[in-house]
C-alpha positions as CSV (number, residue, x, y, z in Angstrom):
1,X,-8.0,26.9,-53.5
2,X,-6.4,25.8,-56.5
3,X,-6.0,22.1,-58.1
4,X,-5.4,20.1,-60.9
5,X,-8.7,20.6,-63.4
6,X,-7.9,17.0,-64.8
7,X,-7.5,15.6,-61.4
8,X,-10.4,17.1,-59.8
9,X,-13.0,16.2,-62.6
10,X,-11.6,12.4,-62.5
11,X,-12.1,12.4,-59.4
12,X,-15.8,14.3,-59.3
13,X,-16.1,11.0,-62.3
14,X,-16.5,13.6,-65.0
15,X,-13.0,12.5,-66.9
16,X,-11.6,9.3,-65.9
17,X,-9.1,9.6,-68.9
18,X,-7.0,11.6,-71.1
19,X,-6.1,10.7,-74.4
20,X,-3.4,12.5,-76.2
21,X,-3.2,13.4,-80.0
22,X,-2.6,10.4,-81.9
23,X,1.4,10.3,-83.0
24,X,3.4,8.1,-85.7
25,X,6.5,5.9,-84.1
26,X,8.4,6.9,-87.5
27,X,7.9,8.0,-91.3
28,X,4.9,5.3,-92.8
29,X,5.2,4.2,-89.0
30,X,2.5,3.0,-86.6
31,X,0.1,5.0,-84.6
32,X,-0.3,5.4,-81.5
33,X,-1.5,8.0,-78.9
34,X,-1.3,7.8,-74.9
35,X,-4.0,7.5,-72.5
36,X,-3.4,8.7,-68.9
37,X,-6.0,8.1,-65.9
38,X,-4.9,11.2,-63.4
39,X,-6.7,9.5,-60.3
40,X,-5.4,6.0,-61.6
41,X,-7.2,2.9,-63.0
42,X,-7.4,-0.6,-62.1
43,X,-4.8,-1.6,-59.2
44,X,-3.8,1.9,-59.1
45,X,-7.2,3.9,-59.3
46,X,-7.2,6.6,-56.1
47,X,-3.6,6.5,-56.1
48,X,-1.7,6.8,-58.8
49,X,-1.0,8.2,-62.2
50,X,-2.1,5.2,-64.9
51,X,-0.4,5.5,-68.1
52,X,-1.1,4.0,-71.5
53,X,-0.5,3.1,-74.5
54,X,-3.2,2.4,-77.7
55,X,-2.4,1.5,-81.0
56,X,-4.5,3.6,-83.6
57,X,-5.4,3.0,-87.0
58,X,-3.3,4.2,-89.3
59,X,-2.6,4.7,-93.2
60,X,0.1,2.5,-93.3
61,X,-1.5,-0.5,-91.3
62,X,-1.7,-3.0,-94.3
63,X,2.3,-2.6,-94.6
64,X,3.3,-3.0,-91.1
65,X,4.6,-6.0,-89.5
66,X,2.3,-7.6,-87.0
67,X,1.5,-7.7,-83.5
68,X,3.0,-4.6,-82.6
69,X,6.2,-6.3,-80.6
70,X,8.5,-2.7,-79.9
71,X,9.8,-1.8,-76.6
72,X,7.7,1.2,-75.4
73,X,9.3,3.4,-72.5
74,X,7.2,6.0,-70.5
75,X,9.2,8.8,-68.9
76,X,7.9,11.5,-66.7
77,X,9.9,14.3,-66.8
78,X,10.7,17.3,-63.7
79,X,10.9,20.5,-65.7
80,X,12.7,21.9,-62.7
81,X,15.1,19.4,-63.4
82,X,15.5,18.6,-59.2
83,X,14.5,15.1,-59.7
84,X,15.2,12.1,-61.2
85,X,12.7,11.2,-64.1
86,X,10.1,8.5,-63.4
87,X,10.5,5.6,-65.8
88,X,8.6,2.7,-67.0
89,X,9.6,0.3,-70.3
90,X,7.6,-2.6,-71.1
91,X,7.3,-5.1,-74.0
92,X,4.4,-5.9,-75.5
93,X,2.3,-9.0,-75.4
94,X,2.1,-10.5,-78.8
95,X,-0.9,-12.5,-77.4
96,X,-3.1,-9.7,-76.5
97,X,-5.2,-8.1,-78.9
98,X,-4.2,-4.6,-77.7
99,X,-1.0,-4.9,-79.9
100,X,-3.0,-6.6,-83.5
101,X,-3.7,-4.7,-86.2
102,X,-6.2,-2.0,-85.2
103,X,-9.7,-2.9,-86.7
104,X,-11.2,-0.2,-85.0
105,X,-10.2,3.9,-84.5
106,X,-8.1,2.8,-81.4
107,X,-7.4,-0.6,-79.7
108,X,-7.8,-1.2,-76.0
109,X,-5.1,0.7,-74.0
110,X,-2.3,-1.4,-72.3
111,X,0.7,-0.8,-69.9
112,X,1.0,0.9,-66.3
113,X,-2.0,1.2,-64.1
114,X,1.0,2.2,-61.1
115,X,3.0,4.5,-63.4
116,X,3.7,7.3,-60.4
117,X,2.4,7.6,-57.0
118,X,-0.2,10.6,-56.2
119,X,2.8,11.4,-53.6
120,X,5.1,12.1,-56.3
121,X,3.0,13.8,-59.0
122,X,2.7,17.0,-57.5
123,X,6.6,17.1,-58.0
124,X,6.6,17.1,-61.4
125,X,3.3,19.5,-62.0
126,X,4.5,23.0,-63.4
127,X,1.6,25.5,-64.2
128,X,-1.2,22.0,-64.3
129,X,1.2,20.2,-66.6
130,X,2.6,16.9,-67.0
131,X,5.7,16.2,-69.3
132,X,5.6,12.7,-70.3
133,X,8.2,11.0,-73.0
134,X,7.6,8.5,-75.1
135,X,9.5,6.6,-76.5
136,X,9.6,3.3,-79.2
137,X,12.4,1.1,-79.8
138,X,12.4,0.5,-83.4
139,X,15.1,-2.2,-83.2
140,X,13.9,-4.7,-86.0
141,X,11.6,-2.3,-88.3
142,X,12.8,-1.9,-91.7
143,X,12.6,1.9,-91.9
């Protein structure tokens, strides 16, 4: 029997999430890095693939316009290419703290605790991997 490592350990409660390597949004950009819950979180825990978004500290902080206000859009992607990508795009709330400056290594995560059903995951596994896009709108950023 064979299964997704990351799912079964979330499930066994051993790793609820997965963070991914922290990534700039452009040159002297923001930081950010993903956070994905394989067996879901919140609303969507035992059901769904959660997807997130942190903002991290970052060396260019002090320069950047804030709260964080770019349009973030998650895509899952089918490396068979037989189905359609599953897409989310959200705004974020300049209210919450999750999109101030980062005081701390990494702000709380925010964005879709139903980002894809369990049903569809297996779908758009290939060899125990996920291929998720991200990407920020940097419509009003002076670059």
């Amino acid at each position: 029997c064979r299964g997704d490592p990351y799912k079964m350990d979330a499930k066994a409660g051993k790793r609820r999430s997965i963070y991914s390597p922290a990534f700039a949004t452009h040159p002297f950009g923001y930081h950010l890095c993903v956070r994905l819950y394989p067996d879901g979180d919140g609303i969507g825990k035992g059901g769904h693939l959660s997807v997130f978004l942190a903002l991290a500290k970052g060396p260019y902080d002090d320069v950047l316009p804030w709260p964080f206000r770019q349009k973030v859009t998650f895509t899952l992607l089918d490396p068979t290419r037989k189905r359609s990508p599953v897409t989310e795009t959200f705004l974020p709330d300049p209210h919450s703290a999750s999109f101030h400056q980062p005081q701390e290594r990494l702000n709380v995560a925010s964005g879709s605790p139903l980002f894809a059903s369990h049903v569809e995951i297996p779908g758009y596994l290939k060899d125990d991997t996920l291929y998720l896009k991200v990407v920020v709108d940097l419509a009003g950023i002076d670059l």
